[in-house]
C-alpha positions as CSV (number, residue, x, y, z in Angstrom):
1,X,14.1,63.9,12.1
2,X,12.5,62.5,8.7
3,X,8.9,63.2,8.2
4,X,7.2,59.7,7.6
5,X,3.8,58.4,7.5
6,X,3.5,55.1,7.4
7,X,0.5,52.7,6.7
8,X,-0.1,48.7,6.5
9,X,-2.6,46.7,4.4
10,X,-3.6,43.6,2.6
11,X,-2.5,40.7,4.8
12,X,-2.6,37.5,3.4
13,X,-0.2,34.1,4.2
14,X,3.4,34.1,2.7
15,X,2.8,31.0,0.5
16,X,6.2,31.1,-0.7
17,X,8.2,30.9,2.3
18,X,9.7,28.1,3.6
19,X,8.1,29.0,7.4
20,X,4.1,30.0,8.3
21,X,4.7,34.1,8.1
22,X,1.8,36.6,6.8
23,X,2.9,39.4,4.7
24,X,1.5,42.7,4.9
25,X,1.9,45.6,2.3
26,X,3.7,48.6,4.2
27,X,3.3,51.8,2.7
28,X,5.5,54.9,3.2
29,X,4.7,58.7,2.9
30,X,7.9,60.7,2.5
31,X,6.2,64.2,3.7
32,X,9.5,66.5,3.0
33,X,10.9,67.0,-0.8
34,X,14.6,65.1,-0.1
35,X,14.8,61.6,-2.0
36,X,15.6,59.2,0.3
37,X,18.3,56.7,-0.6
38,X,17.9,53.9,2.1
39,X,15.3,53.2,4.3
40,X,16.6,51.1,7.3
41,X,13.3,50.1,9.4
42,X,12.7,48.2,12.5
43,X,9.3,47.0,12.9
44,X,7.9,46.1,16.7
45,X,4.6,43.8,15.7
46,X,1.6,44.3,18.6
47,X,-1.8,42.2,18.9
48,X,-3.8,45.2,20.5
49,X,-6.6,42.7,22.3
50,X,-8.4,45.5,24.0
51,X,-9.0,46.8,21.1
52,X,-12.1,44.0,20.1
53,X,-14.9,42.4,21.7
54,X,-14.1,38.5,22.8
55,X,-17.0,36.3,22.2
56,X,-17.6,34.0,25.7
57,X,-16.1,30.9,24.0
58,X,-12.6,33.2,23.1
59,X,-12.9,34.2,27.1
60,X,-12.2,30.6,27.6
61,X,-9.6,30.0,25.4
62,X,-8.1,33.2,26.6
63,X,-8.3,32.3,30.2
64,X,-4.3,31.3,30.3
65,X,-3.7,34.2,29.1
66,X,-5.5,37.1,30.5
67,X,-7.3,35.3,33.5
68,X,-10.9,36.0,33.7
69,X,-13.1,38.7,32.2
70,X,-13.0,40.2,36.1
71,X,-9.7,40.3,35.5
72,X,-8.7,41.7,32.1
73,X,-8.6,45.0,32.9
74,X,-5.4,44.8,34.9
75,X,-3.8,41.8,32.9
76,X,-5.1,42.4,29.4
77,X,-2.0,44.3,27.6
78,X,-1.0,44.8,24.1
79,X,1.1,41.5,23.4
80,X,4.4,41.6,21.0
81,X,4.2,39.2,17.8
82,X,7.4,39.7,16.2
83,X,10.7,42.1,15.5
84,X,10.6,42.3,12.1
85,X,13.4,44.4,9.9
86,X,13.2,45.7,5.8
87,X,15.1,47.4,4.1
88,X,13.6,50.0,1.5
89,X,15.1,51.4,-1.8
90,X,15.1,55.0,-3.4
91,X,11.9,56.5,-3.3
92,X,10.9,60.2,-3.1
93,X,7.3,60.4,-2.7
94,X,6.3,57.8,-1.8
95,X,6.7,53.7,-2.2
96,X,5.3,50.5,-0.4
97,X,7.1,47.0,-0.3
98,X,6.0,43.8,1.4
99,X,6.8,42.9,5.2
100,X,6.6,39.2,6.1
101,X,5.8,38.9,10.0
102,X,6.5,35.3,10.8
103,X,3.9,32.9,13.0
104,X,5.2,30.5,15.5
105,X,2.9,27.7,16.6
106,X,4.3,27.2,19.8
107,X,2.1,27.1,22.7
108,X,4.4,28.4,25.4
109,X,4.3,31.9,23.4
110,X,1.2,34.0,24.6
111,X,1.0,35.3,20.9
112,X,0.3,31.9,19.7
113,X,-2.5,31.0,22.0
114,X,-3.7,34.0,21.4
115,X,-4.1,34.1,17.7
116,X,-4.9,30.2,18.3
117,X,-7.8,31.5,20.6
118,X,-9.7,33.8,17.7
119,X,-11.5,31.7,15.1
120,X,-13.1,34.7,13.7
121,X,-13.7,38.2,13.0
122,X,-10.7,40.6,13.1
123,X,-7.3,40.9,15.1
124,X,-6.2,44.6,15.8
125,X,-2.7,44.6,15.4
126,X,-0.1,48.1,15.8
127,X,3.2,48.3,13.8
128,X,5.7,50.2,16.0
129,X,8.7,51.5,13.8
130,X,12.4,53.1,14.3
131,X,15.2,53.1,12.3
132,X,17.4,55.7,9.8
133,X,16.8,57.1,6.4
134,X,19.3,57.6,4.0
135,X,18.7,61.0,2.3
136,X,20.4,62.7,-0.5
137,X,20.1,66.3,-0.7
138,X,21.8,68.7,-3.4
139,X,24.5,65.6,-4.0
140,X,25.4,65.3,-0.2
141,X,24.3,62.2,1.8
142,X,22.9,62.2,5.3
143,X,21.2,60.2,7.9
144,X,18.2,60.7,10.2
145,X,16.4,59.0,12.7
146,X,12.3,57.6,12.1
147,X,10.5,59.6,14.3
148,X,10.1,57.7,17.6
149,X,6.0,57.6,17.6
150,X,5.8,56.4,13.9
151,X,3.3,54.1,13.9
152,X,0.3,51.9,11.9
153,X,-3.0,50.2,12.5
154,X,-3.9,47.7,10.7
155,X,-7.1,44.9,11.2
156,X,-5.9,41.0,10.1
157,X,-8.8,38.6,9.7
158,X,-8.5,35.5,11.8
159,X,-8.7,33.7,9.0
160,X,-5.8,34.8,7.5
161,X,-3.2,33.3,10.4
162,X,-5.0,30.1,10.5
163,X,-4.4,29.7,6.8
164,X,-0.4,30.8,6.9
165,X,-0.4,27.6,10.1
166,X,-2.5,25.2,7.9
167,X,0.2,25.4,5.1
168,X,2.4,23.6,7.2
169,X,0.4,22.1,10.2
170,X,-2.6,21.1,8.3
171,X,-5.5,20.2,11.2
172,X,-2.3,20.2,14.0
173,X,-1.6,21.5,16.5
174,X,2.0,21.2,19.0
175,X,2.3,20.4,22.5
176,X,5.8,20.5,24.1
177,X,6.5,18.1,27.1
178,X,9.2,16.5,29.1
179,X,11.0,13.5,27.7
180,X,10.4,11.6,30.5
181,X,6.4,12.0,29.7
182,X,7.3,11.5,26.3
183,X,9.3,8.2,27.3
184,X,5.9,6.9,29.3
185,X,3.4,7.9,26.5
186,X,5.8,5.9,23.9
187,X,5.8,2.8,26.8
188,X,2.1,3.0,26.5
189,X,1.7,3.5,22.9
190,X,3.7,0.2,22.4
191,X,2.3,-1.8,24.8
192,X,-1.4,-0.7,23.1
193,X,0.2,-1.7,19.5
194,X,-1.2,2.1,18.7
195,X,-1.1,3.4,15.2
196,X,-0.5,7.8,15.9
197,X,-0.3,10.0,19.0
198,X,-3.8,11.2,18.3
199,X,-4.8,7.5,19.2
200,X,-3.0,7.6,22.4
201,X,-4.2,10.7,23.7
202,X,-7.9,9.8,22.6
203,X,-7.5,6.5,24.4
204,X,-6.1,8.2,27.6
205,X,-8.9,10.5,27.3
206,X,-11.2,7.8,27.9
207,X,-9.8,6.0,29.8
208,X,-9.4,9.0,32.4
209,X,-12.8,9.4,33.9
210,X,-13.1,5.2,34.5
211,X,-10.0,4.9,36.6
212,X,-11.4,8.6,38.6
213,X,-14.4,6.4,39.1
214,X,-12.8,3.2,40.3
């Protein structure tokens, strides 16, 4: 079993990919004097949300998720972000290389809403690792497993996923929904000679508490 420790840092958007992703800076600790050749790793992302406060307007936007605060303490768990996987070159101290997580922005993934949910402050997150090392001792190769409980905190601003999103959506947001709705909000935006969707769905908006009054 290699001895590992790993740590993650620095998050920031992945401006040159062609997807929102965040990369993070992963470092790695070798703690026993073999060079490693290869470093195969498999990286389980977590949002840890027990591990902040919520502010009451986050309990609302969380409601989907979690239910209410009454609730949280039996439906609140440690969500999964991504499977990410990197490979590492030689290194025999140490080394650190950057891990892109990517974001989705659909609404139907509790991830999303999630990070969606927190304007501000900081998300907890938990990197969960496995994989193989490569090592190279006295000219003969062999292969090890990561330990099974290596792990790494790490704290992302909200900021920083909103920013990766606005690349791409700038000021957007997606909603997924049956082409047969989709069909009848086209009818109406026709019929309305409407200009965008946001027109239609402002319109409807308004026009929804008149015809509960009627």
């Amino acid at each position: 079993m290699t001895s590992l420790r790993f740590g993650i840092s620095d998050p920031r958007p992945a401006n040159e990919m062609a997807a929102p992703a965040i990369l993070f800076r992963l470092s790695v600790v070798n703690e026993q004097p073999t060079r490693i050749y290869t470093l195969a790793l498999r990286c389980q992302v977590q949002i840890e949300p027990r591990s902040r406060r919520h502010t009451p307007e986050e309990q609302e936007r969380l409601r989907e998720i979690f239910g209410t605060p009454d609730q949280w303490s039996r439906t609140m768990r440690p969500l999964v972000w991504a499977h990410v996987s990197v490979v590492i070159p030689s290194f025999t101290d140490g080394t650190a290389v950057d891990v892109a997580v990517p974001c989705s922005y659909d609404f139907y993934v509790a991830t999303a809403k999630y990070l969606h949910a927190i304007r501000d402050g900081l998300i907890p997150l938990r990197f969960l690792f496995s994989g193989s090392a490569f090592l190279v001792d006295n000219g003969k190769y062999r292969v090890e497993p990561v330990s099974w409980d290596a792990d790494a905190t790490a704290n992302m601003p909200a900021t920083v996923w909103q920013a990766a999103i606005d690349r791409f959506f700038p000021d957007a947001a997606w909603l997924v929904v049956r082409r047969t709705t989709l069909d009848a909000l086209q009818s109406y935006r026709t019929s309305r000679a409407l200009t965008g969707w946001d027109e239609v769905l402002e319109k409807l908006l308004v026009e929804a508490p008149a015809r509960r009054s009627a």
